[in-house]
ChimeraX commands (.cxc) that place a marker at each C-alpha (Angstrom):
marker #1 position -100.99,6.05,82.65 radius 0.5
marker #1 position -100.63,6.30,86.30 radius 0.5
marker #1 position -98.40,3.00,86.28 radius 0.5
marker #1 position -96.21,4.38,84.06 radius 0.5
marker #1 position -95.80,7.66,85.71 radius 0.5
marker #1 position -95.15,5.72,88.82 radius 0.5
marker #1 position -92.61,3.61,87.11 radius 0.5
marker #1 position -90.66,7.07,85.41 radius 0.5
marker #1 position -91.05,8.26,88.64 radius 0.5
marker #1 position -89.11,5.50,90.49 radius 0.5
marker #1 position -86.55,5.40,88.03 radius 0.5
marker #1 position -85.80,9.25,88.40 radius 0.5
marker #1 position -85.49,8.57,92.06 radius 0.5
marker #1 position -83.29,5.66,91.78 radius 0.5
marker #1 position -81.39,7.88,89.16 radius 0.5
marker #1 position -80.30,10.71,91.34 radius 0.5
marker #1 position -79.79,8.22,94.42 radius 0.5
marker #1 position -77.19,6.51,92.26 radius 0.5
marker #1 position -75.50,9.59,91.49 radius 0.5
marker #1 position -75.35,11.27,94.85 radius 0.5
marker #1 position -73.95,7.87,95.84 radius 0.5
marker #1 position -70.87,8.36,93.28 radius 0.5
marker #1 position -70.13,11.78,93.91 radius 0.5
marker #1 position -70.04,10.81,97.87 radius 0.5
marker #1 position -67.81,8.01,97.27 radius 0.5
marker #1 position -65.73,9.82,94.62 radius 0.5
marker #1 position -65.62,12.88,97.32 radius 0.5
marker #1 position -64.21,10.44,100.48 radius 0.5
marker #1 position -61.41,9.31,98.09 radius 0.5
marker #1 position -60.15,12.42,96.98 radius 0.5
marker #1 position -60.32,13.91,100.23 radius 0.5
marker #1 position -57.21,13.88,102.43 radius 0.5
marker #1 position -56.59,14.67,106.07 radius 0.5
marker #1 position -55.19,17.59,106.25 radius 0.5
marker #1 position -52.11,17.94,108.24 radius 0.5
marker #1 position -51.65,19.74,111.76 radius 0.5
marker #1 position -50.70,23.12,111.85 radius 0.5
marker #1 position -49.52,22.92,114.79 radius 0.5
marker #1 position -47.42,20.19,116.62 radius 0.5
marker #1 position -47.41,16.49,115.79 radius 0.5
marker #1 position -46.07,13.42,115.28 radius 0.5
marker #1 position -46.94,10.64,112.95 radius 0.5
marker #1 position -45.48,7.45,111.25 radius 0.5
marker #1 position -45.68,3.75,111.09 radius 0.5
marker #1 position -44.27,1.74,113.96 radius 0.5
marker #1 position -44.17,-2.12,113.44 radius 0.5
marker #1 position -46.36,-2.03,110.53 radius 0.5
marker #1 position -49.03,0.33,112.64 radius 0.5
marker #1 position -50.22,3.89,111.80 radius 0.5
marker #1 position -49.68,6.44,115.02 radius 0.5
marker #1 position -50.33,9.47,115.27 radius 0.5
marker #1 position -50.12,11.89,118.21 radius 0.5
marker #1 position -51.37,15.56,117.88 radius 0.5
marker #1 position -51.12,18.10,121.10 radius 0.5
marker #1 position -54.60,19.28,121.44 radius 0.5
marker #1 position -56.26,16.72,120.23 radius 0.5
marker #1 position -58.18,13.69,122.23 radius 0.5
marker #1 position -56.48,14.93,125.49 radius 0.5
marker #1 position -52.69,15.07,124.04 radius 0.5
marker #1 position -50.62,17.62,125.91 radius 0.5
marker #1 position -46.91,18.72,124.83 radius 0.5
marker #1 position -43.83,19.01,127.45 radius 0.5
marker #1 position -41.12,20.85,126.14 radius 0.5
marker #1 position -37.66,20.44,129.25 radius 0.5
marker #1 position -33.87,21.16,128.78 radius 0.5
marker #1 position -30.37,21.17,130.57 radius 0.5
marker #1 position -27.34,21.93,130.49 radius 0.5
marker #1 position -23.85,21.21,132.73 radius 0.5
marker #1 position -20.01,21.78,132.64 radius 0.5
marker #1 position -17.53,19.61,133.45 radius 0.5
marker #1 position -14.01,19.57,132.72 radius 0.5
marker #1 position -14.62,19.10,128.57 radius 0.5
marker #1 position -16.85,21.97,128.35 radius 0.5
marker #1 position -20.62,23.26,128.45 radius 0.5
marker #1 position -23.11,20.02,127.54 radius 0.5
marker #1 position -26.77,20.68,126.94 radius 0.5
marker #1 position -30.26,18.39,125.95 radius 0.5
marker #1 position -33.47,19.63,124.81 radius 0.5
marker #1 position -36.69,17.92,123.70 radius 0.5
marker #1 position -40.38,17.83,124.04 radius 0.5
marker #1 position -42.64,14.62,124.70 radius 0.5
marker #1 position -45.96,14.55,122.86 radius 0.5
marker #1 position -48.12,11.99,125.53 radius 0.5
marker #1 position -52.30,11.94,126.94 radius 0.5
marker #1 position -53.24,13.27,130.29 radius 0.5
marker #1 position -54.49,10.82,132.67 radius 0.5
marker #1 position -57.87,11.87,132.52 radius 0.5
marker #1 position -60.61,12.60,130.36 radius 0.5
marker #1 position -63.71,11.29,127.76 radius 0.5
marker #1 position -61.13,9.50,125.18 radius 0.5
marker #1 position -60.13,6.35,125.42 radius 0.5
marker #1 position -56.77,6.45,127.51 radius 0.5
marker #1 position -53.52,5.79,125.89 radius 0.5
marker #1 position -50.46,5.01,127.11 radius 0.5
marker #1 position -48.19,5.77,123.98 radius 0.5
marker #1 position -45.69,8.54,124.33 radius 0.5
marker #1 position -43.22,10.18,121.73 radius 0.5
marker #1 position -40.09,12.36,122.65 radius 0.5
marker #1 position -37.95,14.59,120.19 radius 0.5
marker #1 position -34.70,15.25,121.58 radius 0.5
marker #1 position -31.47,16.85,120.34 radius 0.5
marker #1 position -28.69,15.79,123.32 radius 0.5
marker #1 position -25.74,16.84,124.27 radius 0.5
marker #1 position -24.78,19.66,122.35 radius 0.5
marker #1 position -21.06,20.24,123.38 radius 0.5
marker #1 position -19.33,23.17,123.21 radius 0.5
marker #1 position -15.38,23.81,124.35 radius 0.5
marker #1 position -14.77,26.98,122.50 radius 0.5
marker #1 position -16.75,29.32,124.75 radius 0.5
marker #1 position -19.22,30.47,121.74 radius 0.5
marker #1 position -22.60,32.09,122.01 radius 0.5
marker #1 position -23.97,29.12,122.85 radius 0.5
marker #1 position -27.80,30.27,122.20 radius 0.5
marker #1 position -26.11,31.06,118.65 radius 0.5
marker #1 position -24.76,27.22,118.25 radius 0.5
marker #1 position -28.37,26.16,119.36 radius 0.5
marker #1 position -29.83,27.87,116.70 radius 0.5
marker #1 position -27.47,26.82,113.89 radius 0.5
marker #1 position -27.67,23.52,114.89 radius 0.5
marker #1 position -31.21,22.96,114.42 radius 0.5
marker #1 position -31.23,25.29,111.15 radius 0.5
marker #1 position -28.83,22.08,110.02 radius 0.5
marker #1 position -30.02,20.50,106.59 radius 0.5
marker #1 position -29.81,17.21,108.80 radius 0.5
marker #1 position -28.98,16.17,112.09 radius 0.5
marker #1 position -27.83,12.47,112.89 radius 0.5
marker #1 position -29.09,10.16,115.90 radius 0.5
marker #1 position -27.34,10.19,118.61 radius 0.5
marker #1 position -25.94,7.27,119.75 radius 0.5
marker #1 position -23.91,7.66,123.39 radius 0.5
marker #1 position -20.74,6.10,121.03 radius 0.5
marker #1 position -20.64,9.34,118.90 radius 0.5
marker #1 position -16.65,10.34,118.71 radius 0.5
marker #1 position -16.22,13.58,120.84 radius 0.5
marker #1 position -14.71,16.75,118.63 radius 0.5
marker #1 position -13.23,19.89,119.32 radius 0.5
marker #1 position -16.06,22.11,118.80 radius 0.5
marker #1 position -19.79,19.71,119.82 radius 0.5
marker #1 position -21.07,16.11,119.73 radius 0.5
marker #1 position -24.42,16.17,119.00 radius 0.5
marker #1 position -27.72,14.04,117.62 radius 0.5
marker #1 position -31.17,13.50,118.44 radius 0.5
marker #1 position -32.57,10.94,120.13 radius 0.5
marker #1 position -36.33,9.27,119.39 radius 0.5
marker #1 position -38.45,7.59,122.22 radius 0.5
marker #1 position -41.41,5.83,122.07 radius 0.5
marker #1 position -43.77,4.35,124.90 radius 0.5
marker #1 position -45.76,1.39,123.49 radius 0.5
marker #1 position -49.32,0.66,124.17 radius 0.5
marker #1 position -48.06,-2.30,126.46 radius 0.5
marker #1 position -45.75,0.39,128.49 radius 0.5
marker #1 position -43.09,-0.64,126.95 radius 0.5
marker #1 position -40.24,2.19,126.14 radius 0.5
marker #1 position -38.32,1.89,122.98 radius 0.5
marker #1 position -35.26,4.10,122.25 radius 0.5
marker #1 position -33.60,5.05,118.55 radius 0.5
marker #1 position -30.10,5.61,121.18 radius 0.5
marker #1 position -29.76,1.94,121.65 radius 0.5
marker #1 position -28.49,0.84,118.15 radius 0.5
marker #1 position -27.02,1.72,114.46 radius 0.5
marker #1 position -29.23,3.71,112.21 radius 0.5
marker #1 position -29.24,4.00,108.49 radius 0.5
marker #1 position -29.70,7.30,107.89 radius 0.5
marker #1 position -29.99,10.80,109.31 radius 0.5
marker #1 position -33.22,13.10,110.48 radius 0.5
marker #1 position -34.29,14.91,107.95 radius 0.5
marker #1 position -35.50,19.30,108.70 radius 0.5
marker #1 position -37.14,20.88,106.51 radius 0.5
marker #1 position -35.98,24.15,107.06 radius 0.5
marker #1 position -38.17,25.96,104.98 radius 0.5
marker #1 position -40.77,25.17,107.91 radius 0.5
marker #1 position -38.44,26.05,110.90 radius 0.5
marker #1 position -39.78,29.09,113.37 radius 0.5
marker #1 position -36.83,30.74,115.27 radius 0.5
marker #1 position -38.04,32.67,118.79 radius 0.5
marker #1 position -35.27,34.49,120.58 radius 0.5
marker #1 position -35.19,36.16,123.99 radius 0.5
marker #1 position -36.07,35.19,127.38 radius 0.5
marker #1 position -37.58,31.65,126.45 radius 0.5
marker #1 position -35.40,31.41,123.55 radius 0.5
marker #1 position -37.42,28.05,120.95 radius 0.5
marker #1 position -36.41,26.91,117.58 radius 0.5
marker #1 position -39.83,24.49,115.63 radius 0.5
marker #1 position -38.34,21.75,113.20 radius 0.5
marker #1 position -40.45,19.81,111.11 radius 0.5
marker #1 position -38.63,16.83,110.42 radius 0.5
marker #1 position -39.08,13.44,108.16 radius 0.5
marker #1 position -37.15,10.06,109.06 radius 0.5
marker #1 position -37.18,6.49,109.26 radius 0.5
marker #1 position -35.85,4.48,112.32 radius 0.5
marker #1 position -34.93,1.27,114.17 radius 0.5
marker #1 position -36.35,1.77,117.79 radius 0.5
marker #1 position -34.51,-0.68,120.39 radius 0.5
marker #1 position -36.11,-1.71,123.97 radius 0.5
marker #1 position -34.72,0.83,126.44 radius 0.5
marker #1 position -33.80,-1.60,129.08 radius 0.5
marker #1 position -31.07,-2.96,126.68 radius 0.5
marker #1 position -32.97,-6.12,126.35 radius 0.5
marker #1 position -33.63,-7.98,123.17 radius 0.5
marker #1 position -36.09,-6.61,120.38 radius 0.5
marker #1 position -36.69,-4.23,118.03 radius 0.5
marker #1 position -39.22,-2.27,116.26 radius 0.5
marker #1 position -38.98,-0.37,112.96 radius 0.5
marker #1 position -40.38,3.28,112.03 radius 0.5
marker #1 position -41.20,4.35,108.70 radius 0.5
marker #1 position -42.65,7.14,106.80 radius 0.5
marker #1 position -42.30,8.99,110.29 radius 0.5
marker #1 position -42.74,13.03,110.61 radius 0.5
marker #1 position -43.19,15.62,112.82 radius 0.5
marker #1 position -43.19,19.08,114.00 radius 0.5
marker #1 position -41.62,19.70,117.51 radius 0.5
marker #1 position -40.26,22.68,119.77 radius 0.5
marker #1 position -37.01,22.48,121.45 radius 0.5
marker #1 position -36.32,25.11,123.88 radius 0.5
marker #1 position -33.14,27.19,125.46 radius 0.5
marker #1 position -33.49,28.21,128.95 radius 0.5
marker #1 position -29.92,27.70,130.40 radius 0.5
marker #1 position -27.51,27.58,127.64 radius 0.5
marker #1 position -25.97,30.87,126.53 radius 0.5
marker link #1:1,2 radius 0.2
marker link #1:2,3 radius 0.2
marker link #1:3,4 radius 0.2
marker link #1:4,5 radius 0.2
marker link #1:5,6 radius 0.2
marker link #1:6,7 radius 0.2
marker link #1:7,8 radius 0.2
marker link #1:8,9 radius 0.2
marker link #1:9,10 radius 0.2
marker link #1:10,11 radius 0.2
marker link #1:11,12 radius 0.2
marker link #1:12,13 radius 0.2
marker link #1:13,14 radius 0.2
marker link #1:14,15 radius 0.2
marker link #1:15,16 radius 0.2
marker link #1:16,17 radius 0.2
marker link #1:17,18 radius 0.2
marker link #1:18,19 radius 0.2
marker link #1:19,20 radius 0.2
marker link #1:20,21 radius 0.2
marker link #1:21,22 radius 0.2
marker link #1:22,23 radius 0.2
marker link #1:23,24 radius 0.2
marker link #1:24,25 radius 0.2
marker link #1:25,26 radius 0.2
marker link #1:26,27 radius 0.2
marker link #1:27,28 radius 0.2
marker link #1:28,29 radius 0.2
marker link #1:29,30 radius 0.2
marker link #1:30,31 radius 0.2
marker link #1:31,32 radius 0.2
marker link #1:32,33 radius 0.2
marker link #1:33,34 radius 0.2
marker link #1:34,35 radius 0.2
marker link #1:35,36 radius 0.2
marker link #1:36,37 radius 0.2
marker link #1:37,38 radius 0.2
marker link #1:38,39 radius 0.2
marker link #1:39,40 radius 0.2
marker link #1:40,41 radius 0.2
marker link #1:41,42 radius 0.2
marker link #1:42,43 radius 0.2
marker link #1:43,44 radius 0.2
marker link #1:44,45 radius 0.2
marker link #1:45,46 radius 0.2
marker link #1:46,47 radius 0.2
marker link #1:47,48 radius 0.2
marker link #1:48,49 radius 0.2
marker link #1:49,50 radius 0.2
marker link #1:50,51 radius 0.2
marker link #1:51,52 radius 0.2
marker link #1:52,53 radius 0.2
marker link #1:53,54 radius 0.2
marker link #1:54,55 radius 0.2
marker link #1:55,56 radius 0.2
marker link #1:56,57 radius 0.2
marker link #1:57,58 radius 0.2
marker link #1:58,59 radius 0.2
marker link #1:59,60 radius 0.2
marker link #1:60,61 radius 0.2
marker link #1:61,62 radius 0.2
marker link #1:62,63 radius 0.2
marker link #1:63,64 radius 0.2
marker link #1:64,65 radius 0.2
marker link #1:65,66 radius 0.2
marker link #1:66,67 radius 0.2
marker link #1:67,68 radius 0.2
marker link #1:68,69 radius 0.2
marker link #1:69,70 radius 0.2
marker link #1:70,71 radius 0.2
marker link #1:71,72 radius 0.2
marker link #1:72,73 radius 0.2
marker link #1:73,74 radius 0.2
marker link #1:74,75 radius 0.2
marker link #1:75,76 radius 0.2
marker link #1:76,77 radius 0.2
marker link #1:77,78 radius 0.2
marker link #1:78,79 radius 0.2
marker link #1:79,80 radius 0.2
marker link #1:80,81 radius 0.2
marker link #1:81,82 radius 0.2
marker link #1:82,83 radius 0.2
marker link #1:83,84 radius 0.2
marker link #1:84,85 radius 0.2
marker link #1:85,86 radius 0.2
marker link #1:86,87 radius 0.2
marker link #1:87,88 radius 0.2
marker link #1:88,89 radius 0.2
marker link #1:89,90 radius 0.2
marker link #1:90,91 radius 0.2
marker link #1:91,92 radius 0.2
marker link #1:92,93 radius 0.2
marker link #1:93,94 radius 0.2
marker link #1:94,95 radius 0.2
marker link #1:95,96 radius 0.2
marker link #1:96,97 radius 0.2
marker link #1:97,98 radius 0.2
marker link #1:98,99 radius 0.2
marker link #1:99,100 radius 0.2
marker link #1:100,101 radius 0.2
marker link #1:101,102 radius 0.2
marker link #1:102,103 radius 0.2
marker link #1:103,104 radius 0.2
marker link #1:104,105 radius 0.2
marker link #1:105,106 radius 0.2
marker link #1:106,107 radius 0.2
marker link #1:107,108 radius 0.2
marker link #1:108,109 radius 0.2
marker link #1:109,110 radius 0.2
marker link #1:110,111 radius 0.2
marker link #1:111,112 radius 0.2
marker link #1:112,113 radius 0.2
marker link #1:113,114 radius 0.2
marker link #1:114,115 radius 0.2
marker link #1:115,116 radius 0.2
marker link #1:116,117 radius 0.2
marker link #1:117,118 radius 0.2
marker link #1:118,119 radius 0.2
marker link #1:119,120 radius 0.2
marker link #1:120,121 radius 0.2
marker link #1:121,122 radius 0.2
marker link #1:122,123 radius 0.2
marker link #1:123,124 radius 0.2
marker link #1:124,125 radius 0.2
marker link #1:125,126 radius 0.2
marker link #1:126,127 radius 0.2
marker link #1:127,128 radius 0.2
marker link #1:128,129 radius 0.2
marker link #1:129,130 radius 0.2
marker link #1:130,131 radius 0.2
marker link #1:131,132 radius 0.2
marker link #1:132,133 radius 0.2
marker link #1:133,134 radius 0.2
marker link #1:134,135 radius 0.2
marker link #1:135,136 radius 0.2
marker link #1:136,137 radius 0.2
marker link #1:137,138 radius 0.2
marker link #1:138,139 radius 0.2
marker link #1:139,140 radius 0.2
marker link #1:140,141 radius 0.2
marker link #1:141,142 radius 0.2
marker link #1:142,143 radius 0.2
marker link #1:143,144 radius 0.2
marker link #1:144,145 radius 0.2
marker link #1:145,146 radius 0.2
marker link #1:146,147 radius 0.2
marker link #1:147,148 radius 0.2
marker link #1:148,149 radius 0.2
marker link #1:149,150 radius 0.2
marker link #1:150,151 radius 0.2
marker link #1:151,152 radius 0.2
marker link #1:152,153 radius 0.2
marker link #1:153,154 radius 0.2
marker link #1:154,155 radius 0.2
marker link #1:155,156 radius 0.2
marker link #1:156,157 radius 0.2
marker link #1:157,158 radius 0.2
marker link #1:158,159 radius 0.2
marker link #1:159,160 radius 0.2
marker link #1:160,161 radius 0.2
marker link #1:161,162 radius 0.2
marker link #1:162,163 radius 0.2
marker link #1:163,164 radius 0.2
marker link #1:164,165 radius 0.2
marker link #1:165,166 radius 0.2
marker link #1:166,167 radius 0.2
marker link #1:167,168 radius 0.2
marker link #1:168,169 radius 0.2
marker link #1:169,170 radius 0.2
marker link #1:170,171 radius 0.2
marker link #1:171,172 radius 0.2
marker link #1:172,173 radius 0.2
marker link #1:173,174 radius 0.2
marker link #1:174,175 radius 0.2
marker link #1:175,176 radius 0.2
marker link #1:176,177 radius 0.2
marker link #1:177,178 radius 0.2
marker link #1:178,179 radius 0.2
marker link #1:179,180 radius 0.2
marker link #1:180,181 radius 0.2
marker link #1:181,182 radius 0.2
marker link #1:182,183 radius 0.2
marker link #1:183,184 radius 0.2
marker link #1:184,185 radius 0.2
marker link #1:185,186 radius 0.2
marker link #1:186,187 radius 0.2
marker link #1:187,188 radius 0.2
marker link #1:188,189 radius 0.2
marker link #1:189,190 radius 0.2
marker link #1:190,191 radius 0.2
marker link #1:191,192 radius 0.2
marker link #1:192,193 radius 0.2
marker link #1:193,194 radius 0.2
marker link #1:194,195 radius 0.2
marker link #1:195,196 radius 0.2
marker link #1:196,197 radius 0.2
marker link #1:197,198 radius 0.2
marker link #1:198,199 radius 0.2
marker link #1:199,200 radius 0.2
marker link #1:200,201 radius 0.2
marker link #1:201,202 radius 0.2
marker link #1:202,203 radius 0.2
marker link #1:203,204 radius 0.2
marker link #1:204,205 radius 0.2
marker link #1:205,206 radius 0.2
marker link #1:206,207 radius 0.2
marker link #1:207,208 radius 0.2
marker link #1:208,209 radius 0.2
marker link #1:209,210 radius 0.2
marker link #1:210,211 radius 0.2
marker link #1:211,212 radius 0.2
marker link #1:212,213 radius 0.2
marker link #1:213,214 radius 0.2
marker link #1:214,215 radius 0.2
marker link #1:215,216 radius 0.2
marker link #1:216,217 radius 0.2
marker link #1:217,218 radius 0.2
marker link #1:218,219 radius 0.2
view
């Protein structure tokens, strides 16, 4: 009798092991990471997952913009570069990732804080490319960077793309005033070219992000 309680008993036990061993698994598939709230960048570069969150493992954002005249009219850049401090108890990285609209061109003498604004509440914006044909009113496009593990920077500026960037303006933030920001969260796939002009590529895919571009000197 005691045998066979010993045996029911084992079974029961290797019974509700079993299960608790399903519902874990079945529980780590279904559940997803959710994404940042905050900003971020992700995607596949050269067949690699990347992902870069301010806040997180040391990552620190760097929002900068400027602006000039010349004899065309007012020209002004503005991005933000997602990249590690120097410092810390992760394991250092070297990669770095920079959003940047450039050269927004104005000759009309509009509110330019206005045009900054409408721009980047654009459906789509296209990369820029320094070959972009000049118009009457702005010349515009954004301009990807990456820094490669090896230190190696890569630039979306030095070649033909396919397609445009992609905002989802249903999750843009507008901030005027004195430190006047406008948050995109964008979608887009890439070729990235080597900076220096030499040869080589690298491709982007299934790439997204939510970045900050700020106005402090063009209105």
């Amino acid at each position: 009798m005691k045998k066979m309680y010993s045996w029911f008993s084992s079974v029961l036990f290797l019974t509700a092991i079993v299960s608790m061993l399903f519902v874990s698994c079945e529980k780590d598939e279904d559940t997803e990471t959710p994404e940042p709230k905050t900003g971020f960048f992700s995607g596949v570069i050269n067949l690699n997952n990347k992902s870069i969150t301010p806040g997180v493992n040391g990552y620190l954002s760097e929002p900068y913009d400027t602006c000039f005249s010349d004899a065309n009219g007012d020209h002004f850049s503005t991005g933000i570069r997602y990249f590690q401090a120097s410092s810390g108890y992760y394991i250092s990285s070297r990669e770095v990732v920079s959003f940047e609209l450039v050269n927004l061109f104005d000759t009309l003498s509009l509110n330019k804080d206005s045009l900054f604004h409408a721009v980047m509440s654009s459906a789509s914006l296209p990369f820029y490319t320094p070959g972009l044909v000049l118009d009457s009113t702005y010349h515009t496009g954004v301009k990807i960077n990456w820094r490669s593990s090896d230190g190696q920077w890569w630039t979306s500026a030095n070649g033909a793309q396919s397609g445009n960037i992609t905002i989802d303006t249903t999750r843009n933030t507008t901030i005027l005033g004195s430190l006047s920001s406008h948050q995109v969260y964008v979608s887009f796939d890439c070729t990235l070219y080597k900076m220096d002009g030499s040869s080589g590529s690298l491709g982007v895919t299934n790439a997204k992000g939510r970045f900050t571009l700020s106005n402090t000197c063009f209105y």
